[in-house]
C-alpha positions in Angstrom: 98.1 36.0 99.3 98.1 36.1 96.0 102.2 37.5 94.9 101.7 35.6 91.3 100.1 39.3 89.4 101.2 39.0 86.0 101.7 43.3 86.1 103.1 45.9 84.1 103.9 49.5 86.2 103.7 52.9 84.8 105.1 55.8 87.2 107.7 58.9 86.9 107.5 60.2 90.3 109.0 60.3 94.2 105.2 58.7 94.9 105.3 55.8 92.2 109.0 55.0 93.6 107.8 54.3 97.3 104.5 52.5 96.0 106.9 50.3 93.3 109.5 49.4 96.4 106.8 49.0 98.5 105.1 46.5 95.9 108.7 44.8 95.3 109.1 44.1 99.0 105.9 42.6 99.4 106.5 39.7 96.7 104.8 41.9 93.7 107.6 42.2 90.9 105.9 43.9 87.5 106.9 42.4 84.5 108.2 45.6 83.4 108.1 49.5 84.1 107.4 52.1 82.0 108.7 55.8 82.8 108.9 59.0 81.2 111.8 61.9 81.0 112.1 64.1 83.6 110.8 67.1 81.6 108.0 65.9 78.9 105.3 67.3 76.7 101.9 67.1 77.4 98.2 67.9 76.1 97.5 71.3 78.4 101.4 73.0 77.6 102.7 74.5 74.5 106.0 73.9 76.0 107.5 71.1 78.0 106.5 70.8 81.3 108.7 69.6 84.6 107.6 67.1 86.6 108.6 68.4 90.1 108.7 64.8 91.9 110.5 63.4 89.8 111.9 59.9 90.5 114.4 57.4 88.4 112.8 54.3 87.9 115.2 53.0 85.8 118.0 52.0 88.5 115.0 50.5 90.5 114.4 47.7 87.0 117.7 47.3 86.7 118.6 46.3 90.3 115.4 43.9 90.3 115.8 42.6 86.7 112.7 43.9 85.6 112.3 45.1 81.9 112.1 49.2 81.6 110.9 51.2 79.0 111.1 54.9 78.5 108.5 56.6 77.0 108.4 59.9 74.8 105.9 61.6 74.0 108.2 64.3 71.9 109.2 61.4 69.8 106.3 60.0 68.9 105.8 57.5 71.2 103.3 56.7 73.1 102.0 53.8 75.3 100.2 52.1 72.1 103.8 51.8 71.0 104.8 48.9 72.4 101.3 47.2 72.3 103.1 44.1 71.1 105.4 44.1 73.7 102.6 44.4 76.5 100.2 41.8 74.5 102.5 38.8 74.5 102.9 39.7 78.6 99.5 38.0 79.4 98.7 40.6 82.0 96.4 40.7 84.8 96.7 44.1 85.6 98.0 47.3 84.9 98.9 50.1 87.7 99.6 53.8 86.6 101.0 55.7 89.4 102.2 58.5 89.5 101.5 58.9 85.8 100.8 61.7 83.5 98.9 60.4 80.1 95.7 58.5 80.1 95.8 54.7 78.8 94.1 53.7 75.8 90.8 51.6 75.6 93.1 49.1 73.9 96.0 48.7 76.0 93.4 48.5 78.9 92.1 45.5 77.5 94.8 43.5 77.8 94.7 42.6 81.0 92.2 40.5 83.1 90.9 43.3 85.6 92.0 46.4 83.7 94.3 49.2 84.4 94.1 51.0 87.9 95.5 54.0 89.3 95.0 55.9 92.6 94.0 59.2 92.5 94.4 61.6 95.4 91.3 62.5 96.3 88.2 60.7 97.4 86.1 60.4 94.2 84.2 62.0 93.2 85.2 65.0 94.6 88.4 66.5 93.3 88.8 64.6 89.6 91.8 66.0 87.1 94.8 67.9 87.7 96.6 68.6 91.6 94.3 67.7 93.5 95.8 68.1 97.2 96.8 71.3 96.1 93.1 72.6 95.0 92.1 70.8 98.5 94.6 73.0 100.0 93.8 76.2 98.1 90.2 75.5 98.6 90.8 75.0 102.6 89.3 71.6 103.1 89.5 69.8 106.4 90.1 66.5 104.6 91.1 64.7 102.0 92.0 61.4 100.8 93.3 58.5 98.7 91.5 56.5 96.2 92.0 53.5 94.2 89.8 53.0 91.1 89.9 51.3 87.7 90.4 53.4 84.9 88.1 54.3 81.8 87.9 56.8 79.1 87.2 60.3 80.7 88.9 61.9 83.4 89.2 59.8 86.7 85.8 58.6 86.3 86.2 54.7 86.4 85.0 52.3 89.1 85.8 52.6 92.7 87.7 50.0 94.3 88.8 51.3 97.4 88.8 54.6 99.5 90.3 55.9 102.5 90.1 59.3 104.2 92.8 61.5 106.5 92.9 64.9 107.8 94.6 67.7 106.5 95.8 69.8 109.4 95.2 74.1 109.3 99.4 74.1 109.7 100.0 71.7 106.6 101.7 72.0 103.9 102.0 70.1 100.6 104.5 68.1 102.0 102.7 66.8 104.7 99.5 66.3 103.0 101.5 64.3 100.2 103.4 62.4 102.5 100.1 61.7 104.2 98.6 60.1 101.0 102.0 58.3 100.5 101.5 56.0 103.5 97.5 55.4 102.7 98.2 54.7 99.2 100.9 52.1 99.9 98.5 50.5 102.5 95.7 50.5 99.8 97.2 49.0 97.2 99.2 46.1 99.2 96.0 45.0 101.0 93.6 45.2 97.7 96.4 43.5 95.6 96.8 40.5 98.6 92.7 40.3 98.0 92.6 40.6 94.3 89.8 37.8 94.0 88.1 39.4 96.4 87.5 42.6 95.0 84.4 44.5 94.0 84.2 48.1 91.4 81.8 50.4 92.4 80.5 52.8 90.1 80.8 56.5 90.7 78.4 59.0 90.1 79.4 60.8 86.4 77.0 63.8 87.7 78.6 64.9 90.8 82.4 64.1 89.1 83.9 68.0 88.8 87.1 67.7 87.1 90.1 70.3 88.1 92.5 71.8 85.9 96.0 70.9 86.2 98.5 73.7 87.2 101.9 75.1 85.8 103.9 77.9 87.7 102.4 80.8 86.6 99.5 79.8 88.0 101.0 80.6 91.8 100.9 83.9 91.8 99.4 85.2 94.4 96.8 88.2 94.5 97.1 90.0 97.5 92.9 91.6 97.4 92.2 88.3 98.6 92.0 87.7 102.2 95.0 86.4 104.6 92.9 82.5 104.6 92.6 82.4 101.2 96.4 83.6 101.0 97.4 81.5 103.3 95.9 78.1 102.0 97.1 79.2 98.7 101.1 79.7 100.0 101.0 76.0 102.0 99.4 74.1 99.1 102.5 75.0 96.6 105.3 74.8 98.8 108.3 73.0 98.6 108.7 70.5 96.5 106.8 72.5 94.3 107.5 75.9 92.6 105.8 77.9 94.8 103.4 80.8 95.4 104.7 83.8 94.8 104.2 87.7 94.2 105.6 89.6 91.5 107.7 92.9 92.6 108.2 96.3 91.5 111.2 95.8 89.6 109.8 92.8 88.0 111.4 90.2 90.4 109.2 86.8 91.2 109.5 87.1 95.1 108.7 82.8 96.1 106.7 82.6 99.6 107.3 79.6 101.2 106.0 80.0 104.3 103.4 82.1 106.1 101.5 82.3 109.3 98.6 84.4 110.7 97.8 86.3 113.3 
C-alpha cells in the first residue's frame, strides 16, 4: 500500500468531508486543503450562488495539522494564486472533490499523475452540472460513480475507474447521494492503495453530452407534465436541496418535498 502520496485536496462539501476522513483514516494525509466560502461566485450566476452541502473543512486541517487555504473567487483569487505554494509541494497528485471551478493546465502539471476528481455519473453519460439530479429528473434505473483524470473541457479526461448502482423508483436525492457517497469512498481508497498500478482510459469526446448546472428557480414544477415526469422531478431536488416547487395564486413558492403515485 502505498500511504506516502505527496497530495493536495480541494473540496467544500458534506461529500468531500467523508471522502477527506475517509482518506485520513486510511493513512492518506494531503499536504494541504483548499476550500471555498459557503456562498461563492461562479461562471453560470450573476449573483452568488449557495452551495447546499456545504461542509467546514477547515476544523478537519486544523485537527490533523494539515495546511488550509481558503479560496475566493470574489477577491480575486483563484487556484493559480498560490501556484508557488503548490509548486515547492512536489506533488503526486491532486484530488478535487466535491469542487466547483475547473483546474488550470498549469497547476495540473505539477504533479506526477495529474489532478483527479470523481464525477457522479458513469462517463460519458451525464458530464457538467447535477448530475444525480438530471438522472433522477430523467428517470433512469441507474447511475453511478466515476473516477477520472481531469483535462481542459468539461469532465472529459481519462477514465480511471467506474462503478455502477441502482437508483430505486422510491429514491430520493438523499439516497441516491448517499449511495454514491459509499462507492466513491471505496473507489478512491482502493485506486489510491494501487496507484502504480493504474491505467487512464480514454473516453469517447463524441458521445460526452454535457448538462447544465442548476440554481433554484430552475425547480419549478410545471404541472402539464405528466404525474412520472412530476414525480422524478419532486425526488431528485429534495432535501438537502432547495426543492421543487409550484408557484401559487397569491404569489407564494409552495416547496413539495414529497410525493407518491397512485
Amino acid at each position: 500500500m502505498n500511504k506516502k502520496l505527496r497530495f493536495i485536496f480541494l473540496g467544500a462539501t458534506k461529500y468531500s468531508k467523508v471522502l477527506l476522513l475517509s482518506l485520513i483514516k486510511n493513512g492518506f494525509i494531503p499536504q494541504a486543503i483548499f476550500s471555498i466560502p459557503e456562498m461563492f461566485s461562479i461562471s453560470y450566476s450573476d449573483q452568488k450562488v449557495t452551495n447546499y452541502n456545504y461542509a467546514d473543512l477547515k476544523k478537519i486541517a486544523e485537527k490533523n495539522g494539515i495546511n488550509f487555504f481558503l479560496i475566493n473567487h470574489e477577491n480575486g483569487q483563484t487556484i493559480n494564486f498560490y501556484y508557488e505554494e503548490i509548486s515547492k509541494m512536489k506533488l503526486d497528485l491532486i484530488l478535487a472533490l466535491g469542487w466547483y471551478y475547473m483546474i488550470p493546465s498549469s497547476i495540473r502539471e505539477l504533479t506526477t499523475y495529474g489532478s483527479w476528481g470523481i464525477h457522479a455519473s458513469l462517463l460519458p453519460k451525464y458530464a457538467g452540472g447535477a448530475p444525480l439530479t438530471w438522472a433522477i429528473i430523467n428517470g433512469e434505473t441507474e447511475t453511478g460513480v466515476t473516477l477520472f483524470r481531469m483535462a481542459d473541457g468539461i469532465d472529459n479526461g481519462d477514465i480511471i475507474a467506474q462503478k455502477s448502482f441502482p437508483i430505486n423508483f422510491n429514491d430520493t436525492i438523499k439516497e441516491v447521494y448517499e449511495k454514491a457517497t459509499v462507492i466513491s469512498k471505496n473507489i478512491l481508497i482502493k485506486v489510491l492503495s494501487n496507484i502504480d498500478k493504474i491505467s487512464f482510459t480514454p473516453q469517447d469526446q463524441e458521445s460526452i453530452k454535457v448538462y447544465p448546472q442548476r440554481i433554484p428557480s430552475d425547480g419549478e414544477i410545471n404541472l402539464n407534465w405528466d404525474s412520472l415526469t412530476i414525480y422524478n422531478f419532486i425526488r431528485a431536488q429534495s432535501s438537502p436541496y432547495p426543492g421543487a416547487f409550484i408557484v401559487t395564486k397569491d404569489g407564494k413558492k409552495l416547496i413539495i418535498e414529497k410525493a407518491r403515485l397512485e
